[in-house]
C-alpha positions in Angstrom: 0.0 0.0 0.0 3.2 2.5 0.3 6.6 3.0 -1.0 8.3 4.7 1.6 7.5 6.0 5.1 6.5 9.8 5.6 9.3 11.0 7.7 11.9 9.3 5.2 10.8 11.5 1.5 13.4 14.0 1.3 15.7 16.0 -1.3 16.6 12.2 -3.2 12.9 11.5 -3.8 11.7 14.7 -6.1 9.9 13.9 -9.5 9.2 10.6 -8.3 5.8 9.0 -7.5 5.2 7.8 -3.6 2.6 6.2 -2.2 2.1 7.2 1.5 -0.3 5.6 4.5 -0.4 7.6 7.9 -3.0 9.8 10.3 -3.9 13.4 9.3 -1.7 15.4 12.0 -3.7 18.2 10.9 -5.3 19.7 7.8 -4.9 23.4 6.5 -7.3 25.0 3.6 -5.2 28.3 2.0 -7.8 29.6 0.0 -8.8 26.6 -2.6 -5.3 24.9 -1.3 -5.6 22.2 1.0 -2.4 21.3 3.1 -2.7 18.0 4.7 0.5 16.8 7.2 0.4 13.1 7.3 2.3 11.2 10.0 3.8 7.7 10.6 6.2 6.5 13.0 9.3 8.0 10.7 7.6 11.2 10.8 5.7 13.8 8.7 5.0 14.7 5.5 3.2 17.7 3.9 0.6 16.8 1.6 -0.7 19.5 -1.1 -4.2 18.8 -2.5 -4.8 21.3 -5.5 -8.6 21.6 -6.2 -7.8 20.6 -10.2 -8.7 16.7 -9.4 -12.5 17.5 -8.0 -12.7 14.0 -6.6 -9.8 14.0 -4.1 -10.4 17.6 -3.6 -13.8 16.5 -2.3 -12.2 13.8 -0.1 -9.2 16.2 1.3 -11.9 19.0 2.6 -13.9 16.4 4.4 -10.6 15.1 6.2 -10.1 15.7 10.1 -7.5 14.8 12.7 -6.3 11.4 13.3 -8.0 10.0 9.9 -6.1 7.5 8.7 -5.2 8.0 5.1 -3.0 7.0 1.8 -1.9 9.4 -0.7 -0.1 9.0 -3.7 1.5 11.9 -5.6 4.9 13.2 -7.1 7.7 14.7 -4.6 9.0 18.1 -5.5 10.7 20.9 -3.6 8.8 23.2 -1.2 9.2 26.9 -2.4 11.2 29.4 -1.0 10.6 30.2 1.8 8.3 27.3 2.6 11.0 24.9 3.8 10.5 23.6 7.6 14.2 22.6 9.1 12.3 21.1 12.0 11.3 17.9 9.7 13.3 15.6 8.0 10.9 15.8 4.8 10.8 19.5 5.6 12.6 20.4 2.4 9.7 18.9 -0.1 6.6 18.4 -0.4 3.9 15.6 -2.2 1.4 17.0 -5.0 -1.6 14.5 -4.1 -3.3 12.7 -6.9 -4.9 9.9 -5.3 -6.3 10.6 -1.5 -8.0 7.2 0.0 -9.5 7.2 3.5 -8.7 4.2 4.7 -10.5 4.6 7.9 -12.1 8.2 9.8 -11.5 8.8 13.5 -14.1 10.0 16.3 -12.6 13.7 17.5 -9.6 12.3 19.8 -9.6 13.2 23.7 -6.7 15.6 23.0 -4.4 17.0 20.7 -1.1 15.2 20.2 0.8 18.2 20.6 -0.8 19.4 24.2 1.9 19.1 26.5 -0.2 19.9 29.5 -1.7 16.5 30.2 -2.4 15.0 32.7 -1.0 11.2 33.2 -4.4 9.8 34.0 -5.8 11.1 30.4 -2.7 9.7 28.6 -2.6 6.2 30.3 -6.9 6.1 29.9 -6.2 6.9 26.3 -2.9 5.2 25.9 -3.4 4.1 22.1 -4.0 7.9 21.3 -1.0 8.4 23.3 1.2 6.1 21.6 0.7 8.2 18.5 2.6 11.1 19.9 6.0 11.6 18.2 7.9 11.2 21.3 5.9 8.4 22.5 7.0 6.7 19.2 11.0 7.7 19.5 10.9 6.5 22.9 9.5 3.2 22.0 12.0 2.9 19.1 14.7 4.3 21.4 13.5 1.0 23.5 14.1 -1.6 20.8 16.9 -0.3 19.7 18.3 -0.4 23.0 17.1 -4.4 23.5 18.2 -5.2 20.0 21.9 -3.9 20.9 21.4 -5.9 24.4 20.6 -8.7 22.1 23.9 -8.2 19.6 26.1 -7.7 22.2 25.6 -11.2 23.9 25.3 -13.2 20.7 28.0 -12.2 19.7 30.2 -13.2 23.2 28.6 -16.8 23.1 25.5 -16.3 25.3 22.7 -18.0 24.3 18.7 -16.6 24.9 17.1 -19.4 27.1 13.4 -18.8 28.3 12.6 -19.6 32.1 9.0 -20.2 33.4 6.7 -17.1 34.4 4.9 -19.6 36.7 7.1 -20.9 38.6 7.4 -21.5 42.9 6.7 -18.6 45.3 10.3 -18.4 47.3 9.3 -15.0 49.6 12.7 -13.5 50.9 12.8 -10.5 48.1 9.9 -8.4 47.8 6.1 -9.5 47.7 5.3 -12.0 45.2 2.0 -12.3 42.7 0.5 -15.6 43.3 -1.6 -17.2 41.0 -3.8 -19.9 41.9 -3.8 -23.3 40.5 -7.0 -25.0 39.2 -5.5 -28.2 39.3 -3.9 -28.9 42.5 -6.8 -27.3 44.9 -5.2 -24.9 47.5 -2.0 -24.5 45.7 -0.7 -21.4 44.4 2.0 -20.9 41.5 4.4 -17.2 41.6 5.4 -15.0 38.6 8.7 -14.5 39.2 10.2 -12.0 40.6 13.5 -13.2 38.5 14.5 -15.9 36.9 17.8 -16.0 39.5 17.1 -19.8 40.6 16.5 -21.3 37.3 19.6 -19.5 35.5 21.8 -20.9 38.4 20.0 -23.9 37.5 21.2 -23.6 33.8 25.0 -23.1 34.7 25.0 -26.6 36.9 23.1 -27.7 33.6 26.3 -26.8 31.5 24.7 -23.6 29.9 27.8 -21.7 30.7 26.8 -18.3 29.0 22.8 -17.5 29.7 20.2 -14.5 28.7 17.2 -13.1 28.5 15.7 -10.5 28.3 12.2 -11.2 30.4 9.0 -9.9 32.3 9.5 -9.8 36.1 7.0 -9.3 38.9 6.9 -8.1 42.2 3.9 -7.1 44.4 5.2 -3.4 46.2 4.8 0.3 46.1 5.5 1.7 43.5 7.3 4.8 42.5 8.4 7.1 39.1 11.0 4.5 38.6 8.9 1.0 39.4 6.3 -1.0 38.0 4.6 -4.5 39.6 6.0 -5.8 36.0 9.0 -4.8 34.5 11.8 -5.8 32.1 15.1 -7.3 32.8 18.0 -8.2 31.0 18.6 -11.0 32.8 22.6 -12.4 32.4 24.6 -15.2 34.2 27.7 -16.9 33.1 30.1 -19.3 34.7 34.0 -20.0 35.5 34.5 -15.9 35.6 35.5 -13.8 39.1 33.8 -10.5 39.7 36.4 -8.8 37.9 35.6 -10.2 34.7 31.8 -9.9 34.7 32.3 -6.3 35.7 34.7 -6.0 32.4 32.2 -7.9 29.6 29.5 -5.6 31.3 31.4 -2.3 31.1 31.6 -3.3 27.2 28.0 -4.4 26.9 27.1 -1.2 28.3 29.6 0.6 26.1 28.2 -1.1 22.9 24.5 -0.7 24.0 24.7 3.3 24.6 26.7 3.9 21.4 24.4 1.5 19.4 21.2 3.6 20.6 22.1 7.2 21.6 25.3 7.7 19.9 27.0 8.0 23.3 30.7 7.1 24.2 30.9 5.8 27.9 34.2 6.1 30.0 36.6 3.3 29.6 36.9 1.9 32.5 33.9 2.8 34.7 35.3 4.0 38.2 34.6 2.0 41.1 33.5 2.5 44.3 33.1 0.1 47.7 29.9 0.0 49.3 31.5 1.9 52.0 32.7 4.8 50.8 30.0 5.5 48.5 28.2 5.7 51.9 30.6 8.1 53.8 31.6 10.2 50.9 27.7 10.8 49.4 25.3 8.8 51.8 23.9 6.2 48.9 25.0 3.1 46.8 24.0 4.5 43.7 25.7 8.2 44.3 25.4 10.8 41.2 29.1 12.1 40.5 28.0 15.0 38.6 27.5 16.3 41.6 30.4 17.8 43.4 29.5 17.9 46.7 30.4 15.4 49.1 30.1 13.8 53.1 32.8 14.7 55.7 32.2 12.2 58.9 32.6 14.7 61.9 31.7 11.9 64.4 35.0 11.7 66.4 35.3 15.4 66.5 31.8 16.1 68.4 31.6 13.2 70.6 32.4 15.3 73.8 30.4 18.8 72.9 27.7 20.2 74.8 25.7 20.2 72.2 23.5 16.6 72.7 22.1 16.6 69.4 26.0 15.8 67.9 27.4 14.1 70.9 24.5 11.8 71.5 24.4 9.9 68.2 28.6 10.4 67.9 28.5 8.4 71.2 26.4 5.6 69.7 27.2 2.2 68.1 24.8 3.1 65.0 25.0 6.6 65.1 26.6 9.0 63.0 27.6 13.0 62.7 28.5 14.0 58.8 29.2 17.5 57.3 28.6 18.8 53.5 29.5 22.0 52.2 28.4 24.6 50.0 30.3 26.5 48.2 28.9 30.0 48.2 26.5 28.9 50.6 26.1 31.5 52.8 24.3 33.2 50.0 21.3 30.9 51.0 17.8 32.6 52.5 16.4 31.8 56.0 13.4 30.3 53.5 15.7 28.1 51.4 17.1 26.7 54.7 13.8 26.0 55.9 12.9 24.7 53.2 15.8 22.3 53.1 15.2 21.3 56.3 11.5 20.0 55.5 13.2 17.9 51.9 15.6 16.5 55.2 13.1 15.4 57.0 11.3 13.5 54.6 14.5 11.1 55.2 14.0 10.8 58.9 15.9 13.6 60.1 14.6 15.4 62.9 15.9 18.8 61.6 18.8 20.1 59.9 21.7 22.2 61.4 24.0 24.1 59.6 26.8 26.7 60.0 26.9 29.9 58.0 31.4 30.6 57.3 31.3 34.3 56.9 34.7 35.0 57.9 37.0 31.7 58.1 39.9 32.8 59.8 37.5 33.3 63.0 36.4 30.2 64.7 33.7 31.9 67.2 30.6 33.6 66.9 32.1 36.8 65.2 33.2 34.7 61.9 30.8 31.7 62.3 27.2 32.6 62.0 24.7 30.0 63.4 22.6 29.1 67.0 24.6 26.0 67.1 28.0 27.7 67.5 28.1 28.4 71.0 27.6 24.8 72.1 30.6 23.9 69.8 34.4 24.5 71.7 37.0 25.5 69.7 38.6 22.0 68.5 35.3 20.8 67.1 35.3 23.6 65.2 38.0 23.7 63.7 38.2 20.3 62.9 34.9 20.6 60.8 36.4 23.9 59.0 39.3 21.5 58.4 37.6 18.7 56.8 35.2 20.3 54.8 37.9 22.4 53.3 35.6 25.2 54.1 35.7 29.0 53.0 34.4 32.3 53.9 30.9 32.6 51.7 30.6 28.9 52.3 27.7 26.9 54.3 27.7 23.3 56.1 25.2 21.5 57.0 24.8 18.5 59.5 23.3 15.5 59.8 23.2 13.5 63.1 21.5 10.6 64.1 21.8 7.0 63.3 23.7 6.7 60.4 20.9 5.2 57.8 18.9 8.4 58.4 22.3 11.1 58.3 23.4 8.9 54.7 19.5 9.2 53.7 19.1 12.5 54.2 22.1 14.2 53.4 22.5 11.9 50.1 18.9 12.8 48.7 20.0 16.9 49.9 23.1 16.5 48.5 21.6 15.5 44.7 19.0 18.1 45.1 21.1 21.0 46.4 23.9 19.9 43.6 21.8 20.5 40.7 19.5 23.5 42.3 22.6 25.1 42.8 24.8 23.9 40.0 27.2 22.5 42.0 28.0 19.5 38.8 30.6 18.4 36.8 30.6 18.7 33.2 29.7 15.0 33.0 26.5 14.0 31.6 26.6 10.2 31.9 28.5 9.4 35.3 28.5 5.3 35.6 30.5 3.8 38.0 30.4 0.2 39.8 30.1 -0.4 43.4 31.4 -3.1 45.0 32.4 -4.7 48.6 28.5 -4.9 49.9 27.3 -6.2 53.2 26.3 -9.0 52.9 23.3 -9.1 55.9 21.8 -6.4 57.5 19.8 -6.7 60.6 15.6 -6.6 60.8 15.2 -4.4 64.0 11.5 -6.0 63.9 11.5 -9.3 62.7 14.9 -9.6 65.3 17.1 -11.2 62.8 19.4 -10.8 59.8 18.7 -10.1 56.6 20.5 -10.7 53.0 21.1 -7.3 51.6 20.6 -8.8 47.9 19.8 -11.8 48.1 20.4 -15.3 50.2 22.4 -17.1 46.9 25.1 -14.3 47.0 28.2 -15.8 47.9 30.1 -14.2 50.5 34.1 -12.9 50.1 36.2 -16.2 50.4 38.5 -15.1 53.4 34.4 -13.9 55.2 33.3 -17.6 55.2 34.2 -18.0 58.6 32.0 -15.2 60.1 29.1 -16.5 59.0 28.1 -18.4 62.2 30.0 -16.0 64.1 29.6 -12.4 63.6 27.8 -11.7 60.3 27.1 -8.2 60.2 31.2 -8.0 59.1 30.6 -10.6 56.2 31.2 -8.8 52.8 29.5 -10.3 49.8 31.4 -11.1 46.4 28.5 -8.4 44.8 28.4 -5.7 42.5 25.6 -2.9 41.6 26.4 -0.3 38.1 24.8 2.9 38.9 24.5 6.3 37.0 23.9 9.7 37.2 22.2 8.8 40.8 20.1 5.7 39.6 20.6 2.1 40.2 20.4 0.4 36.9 21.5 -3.2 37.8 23.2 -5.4 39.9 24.7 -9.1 40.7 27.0 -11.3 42.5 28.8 -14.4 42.4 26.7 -16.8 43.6 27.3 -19.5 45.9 27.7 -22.7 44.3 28.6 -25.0 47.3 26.3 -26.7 48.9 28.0 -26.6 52.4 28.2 -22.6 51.9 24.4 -21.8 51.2 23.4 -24.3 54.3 25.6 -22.0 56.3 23.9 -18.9 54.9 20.4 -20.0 55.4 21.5 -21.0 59.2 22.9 -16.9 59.3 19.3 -15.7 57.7 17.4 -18.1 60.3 16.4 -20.4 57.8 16.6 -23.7 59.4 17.3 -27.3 57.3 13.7 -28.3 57.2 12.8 -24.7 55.9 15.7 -24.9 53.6 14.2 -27.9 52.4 10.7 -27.0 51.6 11.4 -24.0 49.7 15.1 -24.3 48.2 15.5 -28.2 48.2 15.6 -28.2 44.2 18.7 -25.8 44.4 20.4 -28.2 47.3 20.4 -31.2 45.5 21.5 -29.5 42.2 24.5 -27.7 43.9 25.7 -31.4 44.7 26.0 -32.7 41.5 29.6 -30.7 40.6 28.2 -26.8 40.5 30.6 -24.7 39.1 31.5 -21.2 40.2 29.3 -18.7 38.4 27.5 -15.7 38.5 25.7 -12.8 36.7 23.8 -9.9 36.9 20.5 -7.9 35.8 19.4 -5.0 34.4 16.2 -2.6 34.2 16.0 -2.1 31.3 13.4 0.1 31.5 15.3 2.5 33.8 18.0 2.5 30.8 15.9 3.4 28.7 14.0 5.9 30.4 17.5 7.8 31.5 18.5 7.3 28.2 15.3 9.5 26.2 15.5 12.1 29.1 11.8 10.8 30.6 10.5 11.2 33.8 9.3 8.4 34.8 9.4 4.4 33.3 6.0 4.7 32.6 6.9 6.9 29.5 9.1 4.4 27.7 6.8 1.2 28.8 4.3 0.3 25.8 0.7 -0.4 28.6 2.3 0.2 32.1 0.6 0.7 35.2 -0.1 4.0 37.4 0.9 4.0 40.7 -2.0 2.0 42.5 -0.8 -0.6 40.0 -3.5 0.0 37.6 -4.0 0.0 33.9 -6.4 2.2 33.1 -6.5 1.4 29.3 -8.1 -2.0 30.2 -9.9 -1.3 33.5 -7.5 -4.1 35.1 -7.5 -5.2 38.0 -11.1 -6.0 37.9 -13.3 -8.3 39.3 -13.9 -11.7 38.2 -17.6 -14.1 38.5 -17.8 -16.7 41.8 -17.6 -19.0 38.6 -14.1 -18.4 38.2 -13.5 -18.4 41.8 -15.1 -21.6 42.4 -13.0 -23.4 39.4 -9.7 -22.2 41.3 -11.0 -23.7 44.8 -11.7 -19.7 46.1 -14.3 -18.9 48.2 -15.5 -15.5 47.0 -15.7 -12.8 49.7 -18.5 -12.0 51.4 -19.7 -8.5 49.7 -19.9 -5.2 51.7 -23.1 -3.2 51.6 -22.4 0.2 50.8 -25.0 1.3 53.6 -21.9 -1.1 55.8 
């Protein structure tokens, strides 16, 4: 039905003939002249429709937005003057002699080129939606993406090998969607939250080199950057250490940004341990644009009068940190305060901060701030000291236990950073971190935790603390971050049976437990398991940092809202006592609405 796609007729195309199929972005009548701009995924077209054929004249006046159309005519130049260098095909323009409405269109619920919608009316009407131009590039921007994911491990011997979506529910990650069976009455199947059993399953199988890219699930709040199903690029391999899954990655990720974007990454990716990151920025996926960074104060306060630094300096958890601004001092009593509220959305109980106006003077005449007074003289200046601070600077401080100073003071530090333009002239800032935890401890449920997950294996010479002390284990576990977002992570996994019994004992997992839900991995891991492991990425995160979006649900085809929604489809929605009864579920008794 066409030759060529609207976006794609240019300069090379004039004096031929073209057939064209597309939507009518809009139509224009100049006085016996109609003006028609077609548009298809490539792009736009003008269409000219002279009133000399009566017949397609007739058709072109009675055209309206979002018809869907084909045209065929002969391509010349636009005339002076005419030319649009916002298009591609702005340089020529189609003389129409055959117009054929394939199909008309209802008025649509907005225009494609309103920017002020609201996300409820684009995800109600998502197909309209999809039509937008940068709807479409994103989209394309995703496959491209995928397909250079795709290249990339072909081409180092990993092979694409699908795992099942229903598979056992194994609850020590986040919540999982269960789904019942009809079947085996009373028994419930999980979509998987990722395929991380069944691809260490593969390397004991001999698969050395896995992928896939693949839906996963997981039943929790959602944010901008989080749906309940997402995509990962799911990647294991075996007989490699960390340092080489780090270095194919670093090349993946190098290959997949200049295949889509046209970007050149850094070569190597700096890297970070999981404990500096946390005392130099106060996160594990720190933007390094931004130039500001955490002092730790904590030995220098813990004998000043002032309780709110000496209290949590004298703690085992606690901890006092300092950031400065350059040119702080500059700052309102409002942009404080408000600063102080964005703190406390983190935890922190306030935010207390120390105004240099003259640096040489370590009292109340150079130092400008209530808290002053309850610092003596050493404190002071070791914080002047550390922070490297100058006159026309400000500090601020963070104390309290230390999850809540790196929370706070991380998140203030990004915002402040780019409010302020306190960056670097990086615009893509990936770096690895490495040297994780490898529990943490559950103040409520009373015991420990894995920080990724329980198959991570933990640092050779570490083995030994597990039954001892392990809140000092480190895990053999890695996470690539960028410009402040996590896009992935993985580990070596553990592939000794002996070694994951002893983990599971450290998580509280007794044998019997072990057992019931991880037996099919025990007995594998005794049948010669060789040392592997992997990683996995979002790839909708990628994508969305790589087209500049807001939020995953712009680069995601059907996603959900934040209530976990799709409000395309009206789903979730309920379903008859029928369909209930067939899965061995006893419908809920309904609530009156006078109730």
């Amino acid at each position: 039905m066409r030759t060529h796609y609207c976006g794609q007729v240019n300069l090379r195309h004039i004096g031929q003939e073209v057939s064209l199929c597309g939507w009518a972005q809009r139509r224009r009548d100049h006085g016996g002249v109609i003006f028609i701009d077609l548009r298809d995924r490539k792009g736009l077209a003008q269409i000219v429709c002279d009133p000399d054929r009566p017949e397609m004249f007739s058709a072109a006046e009675s055209i309206r937005n979002e018809f869907c159309l084909r045209v065929t005519g002969k391509v010349r130049a636009r005339p002076e003057g005419t030319v649009n260098p916002n298009m591609d095909s702005g340089e020529v323009e189609i003389l129409c002699s055959e117009l054929e409405i394939l199909n008309p269109s209802v008025t649509p619920p907005f225009q494609l080129d309103d920017d002020n919608l609201s996300e409820n009316v684009r995800l109600q009407h998502r197909v309209i939606d999809l039509r937008r131009p940068q709807m479409q590039k994103n989209l394309e921007l995703r496959y491209k993406a995928a397909r250079a994911f795709r290249r990339f491990l072909d081409e180092a011997g990993f092979i694409d090998i699908e795992t099942p979506m229903l598979t056992k529910s194994t609850p020590e990650g986040a919540r999982d969607y269960l789904v019942p069976s009809r079947v085996n009455a009373g028994q419930f199947f999980a979509l998987p939250q990722s395929p991380q059993l069944f691809k260490q399953l593969l390397m004991i199988a001999g698969f050395d080199r896995y992928y896939q890219i693949t839906k996963c699930f997981r039943d929790e709040d959602l944010r901008a950057d989080r749906q309940p199903e997402f995509t990962q690029v799911d990647i294991e391999t075996s007989f490699l250490d960390e340092s080489a899954i780090i270095g194919i990655m670093e090349n993946l990720f190098r290959h997949v940004f200049k295949e889509s974007i046209g970007v050149e990454l850094p070569d190597p990716f700096p890297r970070l341990t999981y404990a500096e990151a946390m005392r130099r920025y106060g996160s594990d996926k720190p933007d390094l644009r931004v130039t500001l960074e955490l002092v730790d104060i904590t030995d220098a306060v813990k004998d000043v009068p002032f309780k709110v630094f000496s209290t949590p300096a004298n703690s085992e958890n606690g901890r006092v940190a300092a950031m400065r601004i350059p040119g702080g001092a500059s700052l309102t009593r409002g942009e404080i305060d408000e600063y102080t509220r964005f703190a406390g959305i983190y935890g922190a109980k306030g935010l207390a901060y120390i105004k240099i106006n003259d640096v040489t003077r370590l009292d109340d005449s150079g130092l400008q701030s209530p808290i002053v007074k309850n610092l003596h003289e050493n404190a002071l200046k070791a914080i002047v000291e550390r922070t490297r601070a100058q006159t026309g600077d400000l500090i601020f401080f963070g104390a309290d236990k230390a999850k809540i100073v790196n929370d706070a003071l991380g998140a203030l530090r990004v915002r402040i950073g780019h409010e302020k333009a306190h960056v670097n002239e990086m615009k893509w800032a990936p770096l690895w971190i490495v040297d994780f935890p490898m529990f943490e401890y559950d103040d409520e449920a009373k015991r420990w935790v894995a920080c990724h997950h329980p198959f991570t294996s933990p640092k050779d010479e570490h083995v030994p603390l597990l039954l001892g002390d392990p809140g000092k284990c480190l895990a053999k576990a890695y996470d690539l971050a960028m410009n402040g977002w996590e896009l992935g992570g993985g580990s070596i996994r553990i592939h000794r049976a002996d070694i994951q019994k002893q983990v599971f004992n450290a998580l509280g997992i007794d044998g019997q437990e072990a057992k019931l839900k991880f037996g099919f991995l025990l007995d594998a891991l005794n049948y010669g398991a060789p040392p592997h492991g992997g990683v996995a990425f979002g790839l909708d995160r990628i994508v969305s940092m790589m087209a500049g979006a807001d939020s995953i649900r712009d680069v995601i085809a059907f996603p959900k809202t934040q209530r976990a929604q799709c409000l395309l489809t009206d789903a979730p929605s309920e379903v008859s006592d029928r369909q209930l009864r067939e899965l061995h579920i006893r419908p809920a008794p309904k609530i009156s609405q006078s109730a």
